[in-house]
PLY file of the C-alpha trace (Angstrom):
ply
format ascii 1.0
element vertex 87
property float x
property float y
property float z
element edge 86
property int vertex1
property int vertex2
end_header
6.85 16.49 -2.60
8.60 13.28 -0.47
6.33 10.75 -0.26
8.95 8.67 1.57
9.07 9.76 5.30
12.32 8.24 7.51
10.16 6.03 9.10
9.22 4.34 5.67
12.66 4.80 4.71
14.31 2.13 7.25
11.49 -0.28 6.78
12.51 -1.42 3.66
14.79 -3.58 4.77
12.15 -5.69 6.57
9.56 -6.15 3.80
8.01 -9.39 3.64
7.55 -11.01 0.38
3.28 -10.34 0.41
4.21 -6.34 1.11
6.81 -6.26 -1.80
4.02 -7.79 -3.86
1.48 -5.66 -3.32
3.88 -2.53 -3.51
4.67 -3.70 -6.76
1.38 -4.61 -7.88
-0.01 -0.46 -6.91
2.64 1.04 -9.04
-0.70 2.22 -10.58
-3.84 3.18 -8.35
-5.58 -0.08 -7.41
-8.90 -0.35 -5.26
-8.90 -1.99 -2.52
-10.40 -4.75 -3.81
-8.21 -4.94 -6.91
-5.34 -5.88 -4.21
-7.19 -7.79 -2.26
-8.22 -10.58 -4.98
-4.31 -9.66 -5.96
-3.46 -11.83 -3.13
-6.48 -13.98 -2.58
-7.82 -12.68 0.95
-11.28 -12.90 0.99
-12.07 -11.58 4.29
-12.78 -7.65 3.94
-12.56 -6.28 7.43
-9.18 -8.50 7.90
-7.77 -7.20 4.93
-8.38 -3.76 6.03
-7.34 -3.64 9.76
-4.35 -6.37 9.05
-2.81 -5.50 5.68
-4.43 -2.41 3.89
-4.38 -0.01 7.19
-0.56 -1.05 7.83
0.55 0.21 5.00
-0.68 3.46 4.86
0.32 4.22 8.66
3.73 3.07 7.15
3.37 5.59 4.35
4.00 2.57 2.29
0.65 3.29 -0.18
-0.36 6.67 -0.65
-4.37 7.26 -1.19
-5.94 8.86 -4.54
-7.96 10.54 -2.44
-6.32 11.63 0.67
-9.47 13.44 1.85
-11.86 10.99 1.69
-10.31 8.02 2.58
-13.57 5.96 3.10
-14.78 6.81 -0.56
-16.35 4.37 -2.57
-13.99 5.37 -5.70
-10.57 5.31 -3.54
-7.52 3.73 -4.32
-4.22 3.06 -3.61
-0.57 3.20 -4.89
2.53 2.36 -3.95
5.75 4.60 -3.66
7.70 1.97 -5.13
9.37 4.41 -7.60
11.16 5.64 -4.67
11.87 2.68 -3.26
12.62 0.73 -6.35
16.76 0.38 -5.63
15.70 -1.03 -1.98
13.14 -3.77 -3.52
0 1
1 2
2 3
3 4
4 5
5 6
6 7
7 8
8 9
9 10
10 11
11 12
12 13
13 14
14 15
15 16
16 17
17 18
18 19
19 20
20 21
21 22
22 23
23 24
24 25
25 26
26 27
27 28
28 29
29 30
30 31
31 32
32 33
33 34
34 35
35 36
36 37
37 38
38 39
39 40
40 41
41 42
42 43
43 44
44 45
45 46
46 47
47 48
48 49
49 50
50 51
51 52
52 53
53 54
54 55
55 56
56 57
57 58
58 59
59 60
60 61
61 62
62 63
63 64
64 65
65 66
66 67
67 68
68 69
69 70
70 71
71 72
72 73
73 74
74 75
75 76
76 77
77 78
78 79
79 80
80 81
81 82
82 83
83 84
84 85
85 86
């Protein structure tokens, strides 16, 4: 399975440092608030609509649990094996 869609694909290029950070920080399944203390927002509900939710439209991080994506137990990681020659 392709986790990388086209879209993803050409973004790479345009990472800024903070996304290349946390891509490389969910090589393994992190919560949500694992990456958010990662990189020291505090704010929840910014996190979420700002960084978190961008990068799963961008099929940058992938979801543990693709059905439920509002469970308490979900996490996050990165496709960053993929991507690993472009970062």
């Amino acid at each position: 399975m392709n986790l990388i869609t086209p879209q993803a694909t050409g973004q790479v290029d345009g990472l800024d440092e903070r996304t290349i950070c946390i891509l490389k920080f969910c090589k393994t399944p992190k919560s949500r608030e694992e990456i958010q203390k990662f990189i020291g927002i505090k704010d929840r509900e910014y996190f979420q609509k700002n960084i978190l939710k961008s990068l799963i439209n961008n099929n940058l991080l992938q979801l543990t649990i693709p059905d439920k994506p509002s469970s308490p137990k979900q996490k996050y990681y990165s496709v960053i094996d993929i991507l690993r020659e472009a970062l």
